[in-house]
N, C-alpha and C positions, 0 to 999 in steps of 0.2 A: 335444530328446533328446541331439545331441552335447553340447551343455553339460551335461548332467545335470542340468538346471533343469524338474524332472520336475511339477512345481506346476506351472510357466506353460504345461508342453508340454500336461498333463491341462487343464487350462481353455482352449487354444486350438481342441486336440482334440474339445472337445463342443462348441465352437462349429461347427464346420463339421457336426456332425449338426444341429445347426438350420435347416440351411440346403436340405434337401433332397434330399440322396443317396439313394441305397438299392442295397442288394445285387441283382447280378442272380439271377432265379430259375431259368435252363435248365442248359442241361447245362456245364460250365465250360469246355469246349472252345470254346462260341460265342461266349464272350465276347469273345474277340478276333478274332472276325470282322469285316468290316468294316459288317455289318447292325446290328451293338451297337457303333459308335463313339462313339459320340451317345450311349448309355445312361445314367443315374443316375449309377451308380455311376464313372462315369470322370470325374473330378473336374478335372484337371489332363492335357493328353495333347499329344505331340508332330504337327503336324498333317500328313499326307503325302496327298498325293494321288499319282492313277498318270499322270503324266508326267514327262519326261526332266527330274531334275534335284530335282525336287518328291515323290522316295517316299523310301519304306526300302529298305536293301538287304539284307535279313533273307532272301529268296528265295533269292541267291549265296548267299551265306553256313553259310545254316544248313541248306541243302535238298539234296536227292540227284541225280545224272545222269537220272532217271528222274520229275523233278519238272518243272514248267513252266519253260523258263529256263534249266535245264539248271545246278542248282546243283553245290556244291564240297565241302560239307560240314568247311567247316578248323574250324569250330567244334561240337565233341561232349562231351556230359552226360557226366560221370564216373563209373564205377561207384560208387564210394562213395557218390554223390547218389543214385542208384535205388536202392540199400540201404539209404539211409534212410525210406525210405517204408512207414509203417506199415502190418500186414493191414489188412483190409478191417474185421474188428474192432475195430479202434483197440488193437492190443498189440501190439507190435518185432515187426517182421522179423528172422528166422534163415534160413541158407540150411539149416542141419539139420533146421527142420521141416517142409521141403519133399521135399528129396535128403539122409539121414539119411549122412552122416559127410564130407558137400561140404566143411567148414570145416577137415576133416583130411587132405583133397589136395593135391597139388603143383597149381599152375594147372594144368602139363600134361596130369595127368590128368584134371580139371575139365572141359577141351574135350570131352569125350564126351558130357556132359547136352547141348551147343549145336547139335551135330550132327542135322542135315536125316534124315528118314525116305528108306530106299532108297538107303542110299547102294552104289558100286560097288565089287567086293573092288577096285580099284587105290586108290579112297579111303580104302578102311579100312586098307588096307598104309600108304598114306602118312601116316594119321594114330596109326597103332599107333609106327613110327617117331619119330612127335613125339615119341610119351611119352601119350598119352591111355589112360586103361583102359577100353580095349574092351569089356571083360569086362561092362562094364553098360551095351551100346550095345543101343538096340529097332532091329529094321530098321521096325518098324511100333508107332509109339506113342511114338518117343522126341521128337518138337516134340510131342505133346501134354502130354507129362510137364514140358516146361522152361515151356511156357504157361501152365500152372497157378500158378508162383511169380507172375506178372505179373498174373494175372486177380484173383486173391483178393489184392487191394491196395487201398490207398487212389486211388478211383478218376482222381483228378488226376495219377495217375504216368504210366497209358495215353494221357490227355490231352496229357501236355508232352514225353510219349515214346517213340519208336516202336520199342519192346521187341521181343525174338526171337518171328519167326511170328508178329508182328499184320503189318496190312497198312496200306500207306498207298495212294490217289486219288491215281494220279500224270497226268502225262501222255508220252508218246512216240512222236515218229513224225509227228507229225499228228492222235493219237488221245488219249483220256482212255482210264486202263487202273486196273485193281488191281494192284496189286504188294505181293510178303509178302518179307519181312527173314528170310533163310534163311544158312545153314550149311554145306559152303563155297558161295560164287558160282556159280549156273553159269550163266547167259543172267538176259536179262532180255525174249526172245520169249517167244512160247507156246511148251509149255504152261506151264513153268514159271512164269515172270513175276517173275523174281529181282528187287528193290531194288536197282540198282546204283550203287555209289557213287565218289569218285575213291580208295577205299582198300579196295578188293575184297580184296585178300590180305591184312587183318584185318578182325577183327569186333569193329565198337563200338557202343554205343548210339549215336538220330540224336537230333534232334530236332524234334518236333512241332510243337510251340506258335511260332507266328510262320512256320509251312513252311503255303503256298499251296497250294489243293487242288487237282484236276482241269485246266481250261485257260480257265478263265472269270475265277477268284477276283483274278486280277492282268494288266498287261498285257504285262510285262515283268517279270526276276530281277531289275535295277537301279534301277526305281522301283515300290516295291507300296505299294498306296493307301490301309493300313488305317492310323488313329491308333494312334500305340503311348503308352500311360498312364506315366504321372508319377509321379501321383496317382490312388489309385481306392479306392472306401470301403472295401474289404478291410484295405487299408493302413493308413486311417485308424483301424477299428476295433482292428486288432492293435499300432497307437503306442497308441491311449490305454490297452490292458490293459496295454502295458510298462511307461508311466508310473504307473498304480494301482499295477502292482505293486512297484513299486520306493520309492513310498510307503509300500503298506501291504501287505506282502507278503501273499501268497495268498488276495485279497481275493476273495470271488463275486464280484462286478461282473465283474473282470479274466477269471477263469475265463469266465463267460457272454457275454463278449464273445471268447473264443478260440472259443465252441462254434458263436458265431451265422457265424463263417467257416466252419467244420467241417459245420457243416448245410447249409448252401448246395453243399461239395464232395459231401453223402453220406457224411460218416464221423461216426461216433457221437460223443457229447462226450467230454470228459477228465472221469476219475473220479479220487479218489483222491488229489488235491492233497496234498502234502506240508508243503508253504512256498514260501515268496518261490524260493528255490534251483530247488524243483523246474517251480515254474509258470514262472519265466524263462525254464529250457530248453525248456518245453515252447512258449512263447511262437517263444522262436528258429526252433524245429525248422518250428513253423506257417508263419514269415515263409518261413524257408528253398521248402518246397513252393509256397504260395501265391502268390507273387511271382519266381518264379522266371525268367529274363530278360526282367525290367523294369528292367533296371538299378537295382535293388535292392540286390540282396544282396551283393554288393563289401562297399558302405558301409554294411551293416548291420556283416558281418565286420569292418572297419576300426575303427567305434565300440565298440562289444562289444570289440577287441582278442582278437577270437579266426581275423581273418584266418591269422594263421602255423602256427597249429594246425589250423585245416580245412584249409588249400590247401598246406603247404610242409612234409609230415611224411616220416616217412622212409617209403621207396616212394609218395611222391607223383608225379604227373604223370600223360600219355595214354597210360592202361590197353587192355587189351582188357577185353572183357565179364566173364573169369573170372579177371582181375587176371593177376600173376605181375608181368614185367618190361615197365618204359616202356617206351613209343615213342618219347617224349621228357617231359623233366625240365622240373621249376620248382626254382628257386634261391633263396633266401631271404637278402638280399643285408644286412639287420640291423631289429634294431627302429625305427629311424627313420622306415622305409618309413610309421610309422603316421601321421609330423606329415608334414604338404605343407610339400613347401619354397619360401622366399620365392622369387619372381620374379626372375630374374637381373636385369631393367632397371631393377626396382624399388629391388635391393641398388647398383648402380652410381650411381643419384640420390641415394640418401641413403646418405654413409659411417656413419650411427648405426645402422643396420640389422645385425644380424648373422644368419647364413645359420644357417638352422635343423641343430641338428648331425646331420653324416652326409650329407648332400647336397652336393654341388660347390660351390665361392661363384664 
């Protein structure tokens, strides 16, 4: 596929369905559990066990104060990424057909859909002050109103993301506890049982997928024991509709093989093909959701050449939940970024090499 030798990529491709894969059937959340490491479908997988030395470190990483381990959370889902995840019908996400004129607010005003039921007049003072319009704050019903944008979605979002007011199986203290992702922070004791993160004075999306549950699933934040996939037949299935399609644009096959992913998450097939143009993106958008930190989708962006336009656009970088202004930025340093550059020891042994341009020699 990066050579665009999409013949040899589709006949390599159906080689390995000969060989015995298959999709898992439960909920997609368990599949990267470590009871579905071994599964069919994981084809190729990095192999970690839970000792010192021998895991992942995805628990640090990607998990909250109030998870096993006592994670950091330096790495969080972008808004942009949960807005692209379709309803639960399979037609775009709008935040207008949820909070009818959202897309026509300042962020600041925005903050008022995310805002915790009950809150206290010194809260509402301080957040009328932000710039929030109060004027459409529920003291009772306003987390069930922003819950609804999250619930009627394609259900791999809930899966790989721990959205405003769902809750995650943490652990703290010595105990396994629930904890729900609320607006602003206040404890994370009873009764509340706030999600607490190392960035409590804002509010981002977490993430899910590869964060340990309760106090059993791992033994440690710096080695957890589960294989993390490579290769898994989802993958496979969604290269060889790339490769059809880029053949023979908007072929069934290609389609029926995007649906057979799409079934397995619970979201209904794609109707309505256009052409090569339309099923491509729609192809992307699948890899984008489905493979989402597997070390994928970088290099899907990279080949595609559409890294600079997902990640480096203007108002790019770590958003809050209802966008407005980073926390911090991404630079976009030139097209270069897209070819790797030769190895510097490599360039020093042979003077006939020359350094890929745009990169240091």
């Amino acid at each position: 596929l990066w050579m665009k030798d999409y013949a040899r990529a589709e006949a390599d491709l159906r080689k390995v369905g000969t060989l015995g894969p298959e999709l898992y059937q439960g909920p997609y959340e368990r599949l990267f559990k470590e009871e579905n490491e071994q599964h069919p479908e994981m084809i190729f997988s990095v192999q970690n066990i839970g000792l010192d030395g021998y895991g992942s470190y995805t628990q640090k990483w990607l998990s909250s104060r109030v998870a096993y381990g006592s994670g950091w959370n330096v790495v969080m889902p972008a808004p942009d990424f949960v807005e692209s995840f379709e309803n639960a019908d399979g037609t775009p996400f709008n935040w207008d057909d949820y909070l009818p004129g959202y897309t026509t607010m300042t962020p600041e005003q925005r903050v008022v859909f995310f805002l915790r039921d009950g809150l206290t007049n010194e809260e509402k003072a301080y957040f009328t002050d932000l710039g929030a319009d109060m004027s459409k704050y529920l003291d009772v019903g306003n987390e069930a109103r922003i819950k609804q944008v999250y619930d009627n979605r394609d259900p791999r979002l809930k899966a790989t993301i721990i959205t405003p007011y769902s809750q995650y199986f943490g652990y703290l203290g010595g105990e396994e506890a629930t904890f729900t992702l609320r607006w602003p922070y206040r404890t994370d004791q009873d009764p509340e049982r706030d999600l607490r993160t190392d960035t409590n004075n804002k509010f981002y999306y977490l993430w899910r997928k590869w964060v340990y549950e309760g106090g059993n699933e791992t033994p440690d934040a710096w080695y957890c024991p589960t294989d993390q996939p490579l290769i898994r037949y989802a993958d496979v299935l969604l290269m060889l509709a790339e490769a059809i399609n880029e053949q023979r644009g908007g072929d069934a096959e290609a389609v029926n093989l995007v649906n057979t992913v799409r079934q397995r998450a619970g979201m209904p097939d794609i109707s309505g093909v256009s052409g090569q143009a339309d099923l491509r993106e729609r192809i992307r958008n699948e890899r984008r959701w489905e493979l989402s930190m597997e070390g994928i989708n970088l290099f899907d962006e990279m080949r595609w050449g559409t890294w600079k336009d997902k990640k480096f656009y203007s108002g790019n970088g770590t958003k809050q939940i209802w966008g407005g202004q980073n926390t911090f930025n991404y630079n976009w340093k030139g097209d270069y970024l897209y070819t790797w550059p030769i190895p510097r020891d490599e360039v020093e042994r042979n003077s006939n090499l020359q350094q890929t341009p745009g990169w240091i020699e």
